[in-house]
C-alpha positions as CSV (number, residue, x, y, z in Angstrom):
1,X,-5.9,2.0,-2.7
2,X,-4.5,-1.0,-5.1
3,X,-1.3,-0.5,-6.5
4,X,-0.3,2.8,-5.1
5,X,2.5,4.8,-6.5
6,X,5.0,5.5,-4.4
7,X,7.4,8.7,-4.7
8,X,10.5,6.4,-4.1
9,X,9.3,4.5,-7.6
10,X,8.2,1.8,-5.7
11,X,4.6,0.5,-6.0
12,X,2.9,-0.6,-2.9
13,X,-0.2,-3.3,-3.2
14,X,-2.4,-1.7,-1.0
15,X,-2.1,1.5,0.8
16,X,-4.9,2.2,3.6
17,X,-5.7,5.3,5.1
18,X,-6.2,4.6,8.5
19,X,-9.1,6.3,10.9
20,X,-6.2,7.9,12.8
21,X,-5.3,9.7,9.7
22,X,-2.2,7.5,9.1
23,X,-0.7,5.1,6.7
24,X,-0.7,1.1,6.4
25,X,1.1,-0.7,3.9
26,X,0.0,-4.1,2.7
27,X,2.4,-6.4,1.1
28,X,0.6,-9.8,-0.3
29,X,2.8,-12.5,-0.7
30,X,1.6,-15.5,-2.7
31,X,4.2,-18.0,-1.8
32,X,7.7,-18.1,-0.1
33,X,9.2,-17.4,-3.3
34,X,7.8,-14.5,-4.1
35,X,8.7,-12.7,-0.6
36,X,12.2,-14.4,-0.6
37,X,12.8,-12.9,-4.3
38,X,11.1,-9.5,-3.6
39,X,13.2,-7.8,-1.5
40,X,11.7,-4.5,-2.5
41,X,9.5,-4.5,0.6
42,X,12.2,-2.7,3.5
43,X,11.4,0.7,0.9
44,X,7.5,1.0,1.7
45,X,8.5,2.1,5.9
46,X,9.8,5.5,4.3
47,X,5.8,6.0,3.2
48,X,3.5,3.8,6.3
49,X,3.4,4.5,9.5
50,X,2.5,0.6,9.8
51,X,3.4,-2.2,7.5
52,X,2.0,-5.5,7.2
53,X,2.4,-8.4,5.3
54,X,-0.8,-10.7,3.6
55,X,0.0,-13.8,3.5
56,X,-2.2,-17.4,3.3
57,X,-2.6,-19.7,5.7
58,X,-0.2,-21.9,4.2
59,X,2.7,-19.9,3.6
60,X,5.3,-20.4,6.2
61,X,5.3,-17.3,8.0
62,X,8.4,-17.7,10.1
63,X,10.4,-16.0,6.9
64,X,8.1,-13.0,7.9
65,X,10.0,-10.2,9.5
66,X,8.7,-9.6,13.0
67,X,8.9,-6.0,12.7
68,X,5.7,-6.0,10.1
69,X,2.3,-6.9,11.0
70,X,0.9,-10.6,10.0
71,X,-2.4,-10.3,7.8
72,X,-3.3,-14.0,7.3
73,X,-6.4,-15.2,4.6
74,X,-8.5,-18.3,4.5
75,X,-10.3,-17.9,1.2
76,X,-12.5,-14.8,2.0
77,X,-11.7,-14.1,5.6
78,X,-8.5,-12.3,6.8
79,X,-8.1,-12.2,10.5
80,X,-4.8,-10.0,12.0
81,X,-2.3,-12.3,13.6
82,X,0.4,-10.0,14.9
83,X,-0.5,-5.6,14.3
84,X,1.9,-4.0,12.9
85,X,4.1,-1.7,14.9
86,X,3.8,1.8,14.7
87,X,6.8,4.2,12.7
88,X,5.3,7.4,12.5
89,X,5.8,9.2,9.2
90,X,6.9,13.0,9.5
91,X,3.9,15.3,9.3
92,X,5.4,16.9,6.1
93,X,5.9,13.0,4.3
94,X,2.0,12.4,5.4
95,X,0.5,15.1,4.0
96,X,2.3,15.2,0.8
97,X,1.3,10.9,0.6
98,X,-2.2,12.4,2.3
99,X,-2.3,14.6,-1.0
100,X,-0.7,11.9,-3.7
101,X,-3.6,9.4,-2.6
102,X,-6.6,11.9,-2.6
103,X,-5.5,12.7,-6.2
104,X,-5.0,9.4,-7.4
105,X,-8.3,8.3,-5.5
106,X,-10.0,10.9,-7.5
107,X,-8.4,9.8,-11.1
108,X,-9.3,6.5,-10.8
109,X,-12.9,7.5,-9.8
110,X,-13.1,10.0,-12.6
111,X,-11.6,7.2,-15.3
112,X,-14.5,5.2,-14.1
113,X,-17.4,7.4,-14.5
114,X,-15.8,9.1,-18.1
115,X,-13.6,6.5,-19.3
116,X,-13.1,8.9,-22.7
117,X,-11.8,12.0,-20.9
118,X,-9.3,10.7,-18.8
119,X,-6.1,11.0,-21.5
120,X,-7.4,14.9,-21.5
121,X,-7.5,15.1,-17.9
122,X,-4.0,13.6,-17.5
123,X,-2.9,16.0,-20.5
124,X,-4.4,19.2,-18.9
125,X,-2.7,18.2,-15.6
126,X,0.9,18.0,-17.2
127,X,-0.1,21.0,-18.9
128,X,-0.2,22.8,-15.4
C-alpha cells in the first residue's frame, strides 16, 4: 500500500503485508538530502515488524542505519542488499494495522471503480 496512514500521524511510503502475515516498511530515499533532513523514519518501527530503506544505486548508503534493511534500484530492477531485521509488532498493534490496511485497501479500490460515491461512503462511515 502507497502512502499508508499511520496511527502515530506519520505516513509511511509503502506498507507490505508480508506472506507471514507481518508488516514491512519501505522508506524511498531519493538522495542523501532527503534521508539526512527526514528524520521522521525511527517512528515507522512502532507499526513494521521489518523496515527497510529504497534507495538508488547511487546514493551513498553508508548514511543508512544498519538496523534497516537495504532495498537498492537500478531503473526497473530492485534487488535486497542487506533484509531487514525482524522487531515483531504486538499481536494487538498487528491486527488493529492488519484491520486499518484492509479498510484503506478497500477505499481505494472502491474510489476506483465509483469515483462519484466515495465522499458518501466516507460520510456514511463518519456517520457510524
Amino acid at each position: 500500500m502507497a502512502e499508508m496512514p499511520l496511527p502515530n500521524g506519520r505516513r509511511a511510503d509503502l506498507l507490505a503485508l508480508l506472506p507471514d502475515g507481518g508488516f514491512a516498511i519501505v522508506e524511498v530515499k531519493s538522495c542523501a538530502r532527503d534521508f539526512l533532513s527526514d528524520q521522521k523514519w525511527p517512528d515507522y518501527r512502532e507499526y513494521s515488524d521489518r523496515l527497510y530503506f529504497a534507495v538508488d544505486l547511487d546514493f551513498p548508503q553508508d548514511l543508512l542505519p544498519e538496523d534497516a534493511g537495504l532495498l537498492v534500484a537500478d531503473g526497473l530492477e530492485m534487488a535486497e542488499l542487506r533484509p531487514a531485521p525482524a522487531h515483531p509488532l504486538a499481536p494487538a498493534r498487528r491486527r488493529a494495522l492488519l484491520h486499518r490496511f484492509a479498510m484503506l485497501a478497500a477505499e481505494r479500490l472502491s474510489a476506483l471503480t465509483d469515483p462519484a460515491g466515495r465522499a458518501e461512503r466516507r460520510a456514511a462511515l463518519r456517520v457510524e
